[in-house]
C-alpha positions as CSV (number, residue, x, y, z in Angstrom):
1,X,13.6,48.7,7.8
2,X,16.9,47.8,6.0
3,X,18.3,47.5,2.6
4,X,19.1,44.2,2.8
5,X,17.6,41.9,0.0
6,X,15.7,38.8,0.4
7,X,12.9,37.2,2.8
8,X,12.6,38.8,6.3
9,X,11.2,36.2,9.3
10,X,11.3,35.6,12.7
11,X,11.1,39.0,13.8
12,X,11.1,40.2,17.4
13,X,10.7,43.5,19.3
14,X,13.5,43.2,21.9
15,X,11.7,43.6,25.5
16,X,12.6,47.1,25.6
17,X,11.7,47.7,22.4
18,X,14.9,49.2,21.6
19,X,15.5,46.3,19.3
20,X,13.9,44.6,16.5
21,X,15.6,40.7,15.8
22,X,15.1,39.3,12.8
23,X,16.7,36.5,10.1
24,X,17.0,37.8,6.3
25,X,17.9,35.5,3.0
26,X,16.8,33.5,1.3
27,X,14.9,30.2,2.9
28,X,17.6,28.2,3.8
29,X,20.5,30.8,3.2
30,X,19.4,33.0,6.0
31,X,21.6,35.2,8.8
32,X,20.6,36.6,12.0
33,X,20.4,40.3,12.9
34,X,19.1,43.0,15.3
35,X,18.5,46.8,14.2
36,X,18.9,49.4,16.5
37,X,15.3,51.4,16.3
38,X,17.2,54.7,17.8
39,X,20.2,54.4,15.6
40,X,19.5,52.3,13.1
41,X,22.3,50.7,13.1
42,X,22.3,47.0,12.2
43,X,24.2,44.0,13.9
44,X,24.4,40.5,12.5
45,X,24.8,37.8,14.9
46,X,26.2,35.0,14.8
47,X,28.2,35.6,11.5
48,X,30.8,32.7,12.5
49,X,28.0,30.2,12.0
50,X,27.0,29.5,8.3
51,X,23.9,30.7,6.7
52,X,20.8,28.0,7.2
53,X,17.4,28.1,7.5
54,X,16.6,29.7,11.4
55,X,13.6,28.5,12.7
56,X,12.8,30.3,15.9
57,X,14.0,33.3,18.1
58,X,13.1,34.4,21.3
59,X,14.2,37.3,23.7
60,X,14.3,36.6,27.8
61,X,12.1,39.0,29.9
62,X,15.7,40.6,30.7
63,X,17.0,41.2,27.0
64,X,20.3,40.2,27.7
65,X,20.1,36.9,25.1
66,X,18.7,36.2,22.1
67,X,17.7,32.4,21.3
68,X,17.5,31.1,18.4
69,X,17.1,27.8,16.2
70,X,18.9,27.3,13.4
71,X,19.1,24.4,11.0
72,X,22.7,22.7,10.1
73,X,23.3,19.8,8.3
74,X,25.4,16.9,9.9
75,X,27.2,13.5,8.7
76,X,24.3,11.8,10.7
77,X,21.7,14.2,9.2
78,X,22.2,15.6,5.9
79,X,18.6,17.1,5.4
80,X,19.6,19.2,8.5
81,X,19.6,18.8,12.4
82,X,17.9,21.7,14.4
83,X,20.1,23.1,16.7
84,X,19.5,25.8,19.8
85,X,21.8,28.7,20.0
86,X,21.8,31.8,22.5
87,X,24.1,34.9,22.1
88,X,24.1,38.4,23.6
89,X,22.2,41.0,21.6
90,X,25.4,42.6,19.8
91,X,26.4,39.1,18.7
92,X,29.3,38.0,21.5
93,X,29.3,34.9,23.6
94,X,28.0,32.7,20.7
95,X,27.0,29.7,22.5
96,X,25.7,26.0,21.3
97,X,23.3,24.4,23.9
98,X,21.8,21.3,21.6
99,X,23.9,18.7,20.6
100,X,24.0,17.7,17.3
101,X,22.2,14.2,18.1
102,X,19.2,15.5,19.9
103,X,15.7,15.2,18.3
104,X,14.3,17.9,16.6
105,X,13.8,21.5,18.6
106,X,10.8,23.7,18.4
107,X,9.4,27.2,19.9
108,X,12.1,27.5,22.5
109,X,10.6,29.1,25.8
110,X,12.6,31.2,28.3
111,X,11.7,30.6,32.1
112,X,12.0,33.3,34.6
């Protein structure tokens, strides 16, 4: 699929299947990506945030977001805090929807 070394998980056919979402690294040193199946060209997302362990992603019926769990530490938390994220499939509009003091997320669901 890629080049890239190191563990791939998390991966999702986009709902066109035009994309495949993934995370790649090592476990808690991972990044985010999608790979264009046509092209394959490959986009990382999110590459403002630093690499962590990511948890979780999911792809709305729609396939204009991709959601995703990642795990930062925090003053409060230093073994790490999971935190919910959503971004467009090329990696714009970055957005943080947890805040860093809620309890622990798991298997994010998108509602129709």
């Amino acid at each position: 699929m890629t080049f890239k070394p190191g563990e791939y998980s998390a991966l999702q056919w986009s709902p066109n299947s035009k994309l495949i979402s993934f995370a790649s690294g090592d476990f808690s040193q991972k990044k985010l990506y999608t790979i264009s199946i046509e092209r394959l060209k490959l986009t990382q997302l999110a590459s403002q945030l630093l690499p962590s362990e990511i948890n979780s992603l999911n792809w709305p019926l729609d396939g204009k977001k991709i959601a995703f769990i990642k795990t930062e530490k925090t003053k409060k938390k230093p073994d790490g805090q999971s935190i919910l994220y959503v971004s467009n499939p090329d990696g714009s509009k970055l957005t943080k929807l947890s805040k860093s003091d809620d309890s622990y997320i798991y298997g994010q669901t998108w509602q129709p």
